[in-house]
N, CA, C and O of each residue as an XYZ file, in Angstrom:
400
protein
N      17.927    -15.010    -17.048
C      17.833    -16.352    -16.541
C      16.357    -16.697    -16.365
O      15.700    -15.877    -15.723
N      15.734    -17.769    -16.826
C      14.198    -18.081    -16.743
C      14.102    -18.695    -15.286
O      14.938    -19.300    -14.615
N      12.478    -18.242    -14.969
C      12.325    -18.701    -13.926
C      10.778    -19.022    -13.835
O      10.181    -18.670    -14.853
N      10.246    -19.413    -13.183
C       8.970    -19.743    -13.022
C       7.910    -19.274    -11.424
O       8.051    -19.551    -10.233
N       6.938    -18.512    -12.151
C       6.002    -18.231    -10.869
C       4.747    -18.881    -10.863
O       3.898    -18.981    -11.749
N       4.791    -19.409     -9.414
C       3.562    -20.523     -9.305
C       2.704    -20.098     -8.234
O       2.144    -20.800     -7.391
N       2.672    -18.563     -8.419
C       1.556    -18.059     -7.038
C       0.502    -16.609     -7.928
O       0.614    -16.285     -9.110
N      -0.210    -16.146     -7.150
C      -0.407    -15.243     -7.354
C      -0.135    -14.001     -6.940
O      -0.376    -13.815     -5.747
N       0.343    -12.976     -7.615
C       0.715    -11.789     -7.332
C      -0.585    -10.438     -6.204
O      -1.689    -10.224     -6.705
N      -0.390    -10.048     -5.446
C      -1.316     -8.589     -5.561
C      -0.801     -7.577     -4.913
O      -0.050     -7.416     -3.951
N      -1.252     -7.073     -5.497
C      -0.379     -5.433     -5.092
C      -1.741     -4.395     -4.391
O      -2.703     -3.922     -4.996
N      -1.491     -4.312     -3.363
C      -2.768     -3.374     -2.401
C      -2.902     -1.908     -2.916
O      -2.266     -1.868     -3.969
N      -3.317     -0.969     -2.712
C      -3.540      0.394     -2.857
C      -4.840      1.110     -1.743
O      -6.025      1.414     -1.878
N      -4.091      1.143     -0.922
C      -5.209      1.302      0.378
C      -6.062      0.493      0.869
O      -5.833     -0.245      1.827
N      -7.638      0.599     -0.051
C      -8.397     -0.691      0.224
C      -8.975     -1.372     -1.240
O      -9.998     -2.029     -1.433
N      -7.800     -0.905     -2.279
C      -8.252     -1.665     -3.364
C      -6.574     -2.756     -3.625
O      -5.404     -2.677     -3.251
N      -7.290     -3.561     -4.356
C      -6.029     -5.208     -4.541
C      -6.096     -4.828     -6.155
O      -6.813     -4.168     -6.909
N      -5.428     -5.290     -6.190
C      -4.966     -5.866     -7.803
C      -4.071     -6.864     -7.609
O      -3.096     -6.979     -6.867
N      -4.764     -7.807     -8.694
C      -4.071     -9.103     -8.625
C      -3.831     -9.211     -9.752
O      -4.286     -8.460    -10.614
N      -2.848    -10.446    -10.025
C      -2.229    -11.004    -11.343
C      -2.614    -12.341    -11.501
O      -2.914    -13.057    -10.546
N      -2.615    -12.597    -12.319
C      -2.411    -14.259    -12.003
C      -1.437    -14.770    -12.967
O      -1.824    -14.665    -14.130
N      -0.429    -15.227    -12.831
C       0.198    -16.233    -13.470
C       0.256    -17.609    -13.108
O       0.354    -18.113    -11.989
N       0.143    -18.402    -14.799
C       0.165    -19.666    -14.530
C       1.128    -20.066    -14.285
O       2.236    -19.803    -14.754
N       0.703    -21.019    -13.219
C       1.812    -21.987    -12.465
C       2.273    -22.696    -13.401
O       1.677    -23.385    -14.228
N       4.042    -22.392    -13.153
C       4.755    -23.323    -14.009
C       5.265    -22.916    -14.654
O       6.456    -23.187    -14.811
N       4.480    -21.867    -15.512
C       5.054    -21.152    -16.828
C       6.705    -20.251    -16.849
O       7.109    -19.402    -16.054
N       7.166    -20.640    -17.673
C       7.969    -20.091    -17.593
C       8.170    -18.842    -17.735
O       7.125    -18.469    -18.270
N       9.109    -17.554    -17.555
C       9.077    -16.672    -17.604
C      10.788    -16.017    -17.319
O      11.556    -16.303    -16.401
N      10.992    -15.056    -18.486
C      12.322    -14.808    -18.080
C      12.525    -13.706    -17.624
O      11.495    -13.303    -17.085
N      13.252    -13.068    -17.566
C      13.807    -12.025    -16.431
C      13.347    -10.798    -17.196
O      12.619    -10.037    -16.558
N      13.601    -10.511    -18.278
C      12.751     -9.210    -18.923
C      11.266     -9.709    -18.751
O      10.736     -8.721    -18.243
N      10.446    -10.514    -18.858
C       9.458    -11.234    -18.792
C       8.357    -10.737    -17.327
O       7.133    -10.625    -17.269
N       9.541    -10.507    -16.168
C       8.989    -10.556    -15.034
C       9.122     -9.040    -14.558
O       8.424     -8.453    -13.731
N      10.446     -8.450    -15.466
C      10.571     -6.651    -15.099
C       9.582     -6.317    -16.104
O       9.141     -5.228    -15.738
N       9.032     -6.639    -17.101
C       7.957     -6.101    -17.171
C       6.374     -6.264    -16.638
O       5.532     -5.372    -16.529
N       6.235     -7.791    -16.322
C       5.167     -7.850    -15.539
C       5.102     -6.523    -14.091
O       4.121     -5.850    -13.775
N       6.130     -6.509    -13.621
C       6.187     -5.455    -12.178
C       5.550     -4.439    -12.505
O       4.601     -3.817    -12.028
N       6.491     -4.304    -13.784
C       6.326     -2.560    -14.284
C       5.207     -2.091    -14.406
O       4.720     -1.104    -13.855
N       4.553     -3.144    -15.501
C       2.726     -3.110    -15.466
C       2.191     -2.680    -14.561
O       1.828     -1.506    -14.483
N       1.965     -3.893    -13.333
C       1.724     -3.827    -11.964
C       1.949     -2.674    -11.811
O       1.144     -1.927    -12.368
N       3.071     -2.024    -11.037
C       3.427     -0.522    -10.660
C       2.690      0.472    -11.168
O       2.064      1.239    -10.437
N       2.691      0.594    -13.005
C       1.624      1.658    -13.806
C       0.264      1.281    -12.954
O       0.162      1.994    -11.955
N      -0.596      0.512    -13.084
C      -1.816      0.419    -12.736
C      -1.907      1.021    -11.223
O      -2.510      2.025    -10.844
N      -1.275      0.278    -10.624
C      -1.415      1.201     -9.460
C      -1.481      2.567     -9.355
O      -2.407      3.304     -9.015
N      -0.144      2.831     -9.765
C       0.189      4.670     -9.760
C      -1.255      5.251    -10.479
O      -1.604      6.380    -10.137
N      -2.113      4.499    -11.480
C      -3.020      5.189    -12.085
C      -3.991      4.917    -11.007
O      -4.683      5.811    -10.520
N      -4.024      4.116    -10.765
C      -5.534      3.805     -9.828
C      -5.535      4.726     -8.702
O      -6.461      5.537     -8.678
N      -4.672      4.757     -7.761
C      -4.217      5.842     -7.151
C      -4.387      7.071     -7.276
O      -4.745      7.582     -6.215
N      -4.253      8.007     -8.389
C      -3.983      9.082     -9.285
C      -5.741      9.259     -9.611
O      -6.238     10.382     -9.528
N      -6.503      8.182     -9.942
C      -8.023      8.238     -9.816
C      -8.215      8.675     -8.403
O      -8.675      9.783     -8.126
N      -7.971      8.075     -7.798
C      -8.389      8.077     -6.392
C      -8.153      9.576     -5.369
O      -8.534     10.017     -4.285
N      -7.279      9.971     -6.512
C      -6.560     11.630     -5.760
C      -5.629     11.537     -4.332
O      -5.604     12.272     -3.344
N      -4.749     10.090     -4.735
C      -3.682      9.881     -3.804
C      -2.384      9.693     -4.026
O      -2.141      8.617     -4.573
N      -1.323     10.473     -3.754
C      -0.186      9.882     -4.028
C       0.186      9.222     -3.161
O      -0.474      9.227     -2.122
N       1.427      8.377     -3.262
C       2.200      7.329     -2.888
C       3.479      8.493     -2.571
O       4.042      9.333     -3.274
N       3.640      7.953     -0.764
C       4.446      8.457     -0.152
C       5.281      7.435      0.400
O       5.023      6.245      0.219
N       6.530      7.932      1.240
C       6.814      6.653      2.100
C       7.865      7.512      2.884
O       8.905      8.095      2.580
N       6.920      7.278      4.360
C       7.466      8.257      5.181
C       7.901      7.353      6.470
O       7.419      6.239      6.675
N       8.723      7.876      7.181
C       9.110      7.003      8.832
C       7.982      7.785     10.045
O       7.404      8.819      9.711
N       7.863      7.467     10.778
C       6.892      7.297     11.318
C       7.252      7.299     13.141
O       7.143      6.119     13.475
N       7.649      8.204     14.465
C       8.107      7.876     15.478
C       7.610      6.978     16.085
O       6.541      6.700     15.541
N       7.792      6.376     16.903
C       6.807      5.457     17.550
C       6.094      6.597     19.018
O       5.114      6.204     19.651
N       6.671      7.751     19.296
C       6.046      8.592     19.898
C       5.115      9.330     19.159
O       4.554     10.180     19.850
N       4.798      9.300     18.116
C       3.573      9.811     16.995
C       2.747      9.036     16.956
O       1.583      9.419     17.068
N       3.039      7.696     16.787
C       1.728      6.457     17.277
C       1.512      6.966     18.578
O       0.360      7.325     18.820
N       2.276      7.068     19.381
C       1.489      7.179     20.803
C       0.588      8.682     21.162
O      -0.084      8.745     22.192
N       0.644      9.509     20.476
C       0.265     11.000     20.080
C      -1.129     10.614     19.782
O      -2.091     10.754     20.536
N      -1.124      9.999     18.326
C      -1.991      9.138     17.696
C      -2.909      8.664     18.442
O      -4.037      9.118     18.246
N      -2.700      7.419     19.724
C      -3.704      6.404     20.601
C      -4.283      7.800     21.209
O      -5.501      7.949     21.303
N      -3.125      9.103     21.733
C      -3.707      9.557     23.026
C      -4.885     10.836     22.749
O      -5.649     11.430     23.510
N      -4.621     10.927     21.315
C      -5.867     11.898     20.969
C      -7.169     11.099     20.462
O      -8.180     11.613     19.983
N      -6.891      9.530     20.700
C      -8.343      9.005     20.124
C      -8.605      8.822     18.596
O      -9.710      8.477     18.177
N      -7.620      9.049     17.847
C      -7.019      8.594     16.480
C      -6.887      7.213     16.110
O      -7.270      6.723     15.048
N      -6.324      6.625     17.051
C      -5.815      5.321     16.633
C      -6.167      4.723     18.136
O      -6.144      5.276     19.236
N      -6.718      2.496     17.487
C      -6.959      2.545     18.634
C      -5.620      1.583     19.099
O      -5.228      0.698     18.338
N      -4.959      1.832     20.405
C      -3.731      1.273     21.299
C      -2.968     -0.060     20.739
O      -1.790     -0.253     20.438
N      -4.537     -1.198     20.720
C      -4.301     -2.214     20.230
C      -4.046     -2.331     18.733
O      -3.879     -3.470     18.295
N      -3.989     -1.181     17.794
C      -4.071     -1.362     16.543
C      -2.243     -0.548     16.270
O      -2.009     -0.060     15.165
N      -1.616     -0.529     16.900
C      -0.213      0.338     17.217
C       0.256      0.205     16.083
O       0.442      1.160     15.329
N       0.643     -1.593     15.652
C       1.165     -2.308     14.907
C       0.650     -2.323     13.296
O       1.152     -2.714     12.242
N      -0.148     -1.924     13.537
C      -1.375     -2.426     12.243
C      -1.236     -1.070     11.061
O      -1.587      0.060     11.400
N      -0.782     -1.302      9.913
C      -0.144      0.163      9.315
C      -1.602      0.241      8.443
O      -1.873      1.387      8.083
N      -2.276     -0.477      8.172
C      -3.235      0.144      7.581
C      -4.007      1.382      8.546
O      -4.365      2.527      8.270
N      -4.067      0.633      9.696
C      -4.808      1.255     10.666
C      -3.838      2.689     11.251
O      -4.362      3.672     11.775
N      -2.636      2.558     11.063
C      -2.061      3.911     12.002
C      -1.985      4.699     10.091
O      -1.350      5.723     10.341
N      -2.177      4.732      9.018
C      -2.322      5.174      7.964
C      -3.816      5.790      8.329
O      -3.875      6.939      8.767
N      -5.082      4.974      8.134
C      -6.526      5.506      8.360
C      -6.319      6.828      8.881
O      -6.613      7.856      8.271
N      -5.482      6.743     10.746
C      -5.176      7.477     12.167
C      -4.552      8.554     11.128
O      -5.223      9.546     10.843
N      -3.545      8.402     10.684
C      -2.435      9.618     10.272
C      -3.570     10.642      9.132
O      -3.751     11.846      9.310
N      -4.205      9.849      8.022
C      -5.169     10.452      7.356
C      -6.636     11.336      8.547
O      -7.162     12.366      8.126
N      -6.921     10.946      9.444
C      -7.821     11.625     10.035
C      -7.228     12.955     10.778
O      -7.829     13.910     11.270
N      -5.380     12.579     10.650
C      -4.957     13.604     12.129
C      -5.032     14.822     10.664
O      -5.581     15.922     10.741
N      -4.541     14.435      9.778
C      -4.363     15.504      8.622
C      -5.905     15.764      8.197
O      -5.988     16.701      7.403
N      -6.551     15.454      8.370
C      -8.129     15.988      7.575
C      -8.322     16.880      8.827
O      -8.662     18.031      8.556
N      -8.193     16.619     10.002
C      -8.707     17.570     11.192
C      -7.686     18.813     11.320
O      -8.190     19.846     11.760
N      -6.425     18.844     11.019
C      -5.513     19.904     11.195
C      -5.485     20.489     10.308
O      -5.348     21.698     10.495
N      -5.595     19.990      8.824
C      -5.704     20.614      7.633
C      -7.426     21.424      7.304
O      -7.712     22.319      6.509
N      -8.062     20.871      8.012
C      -9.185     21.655      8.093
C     -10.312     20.537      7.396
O     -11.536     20.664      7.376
N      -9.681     19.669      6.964
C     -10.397     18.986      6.010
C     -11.530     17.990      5.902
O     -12.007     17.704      4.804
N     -12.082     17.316      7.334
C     -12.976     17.391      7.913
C     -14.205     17.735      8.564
O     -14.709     16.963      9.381
């Protein structure tokens, strides 16, 4: 079924973006747009894979954020903020893993 995208796409990877742009309006059909993703998705996974990071996706307690604030990891007001309790979770693993 055709459809049309009139925004721009970006897909984050820590602190790098990738964007798309499609023109507004244009049409585009449904294989059209599973492959635009797909693209999207490859680049990432590679950019990533440069970067010497994989892509996880883990749950997270909300008593581990608070673990997090109380060792000085993360700051209280940033609880919410997943880039920021990501940064926190990467520092708790560089210091326990030795890697720091």
């Amino acid at each position: 079924m055709p459809g049309k995208f009139n925004d721009l796409k970006s897909e984050s990877i820590g602190h790098t973006s990738i964007a798309v742009t499609i023109t507004p309006g244009a049409p585009m059909t449904e294989i059209d747009a599973i492959r635009e993703a797909t693209a999207i998705r490859v680049r990432l996974h590679r950019e990533r894979r440069r970067r010497g990071l994989r892509c996880l996706m883990i749950e997270i307690r909300d008593r581990e954020i608070d673990a997090l604030v109380r060792h000085g990891l993360l700051d209280g007001a940033q609880r919410d903020d997943t880039t920021a309790i990501r940064a926190a979770f990467h520092r708790y693993l560089d210091h326990t893993l030795g890697l720091s």
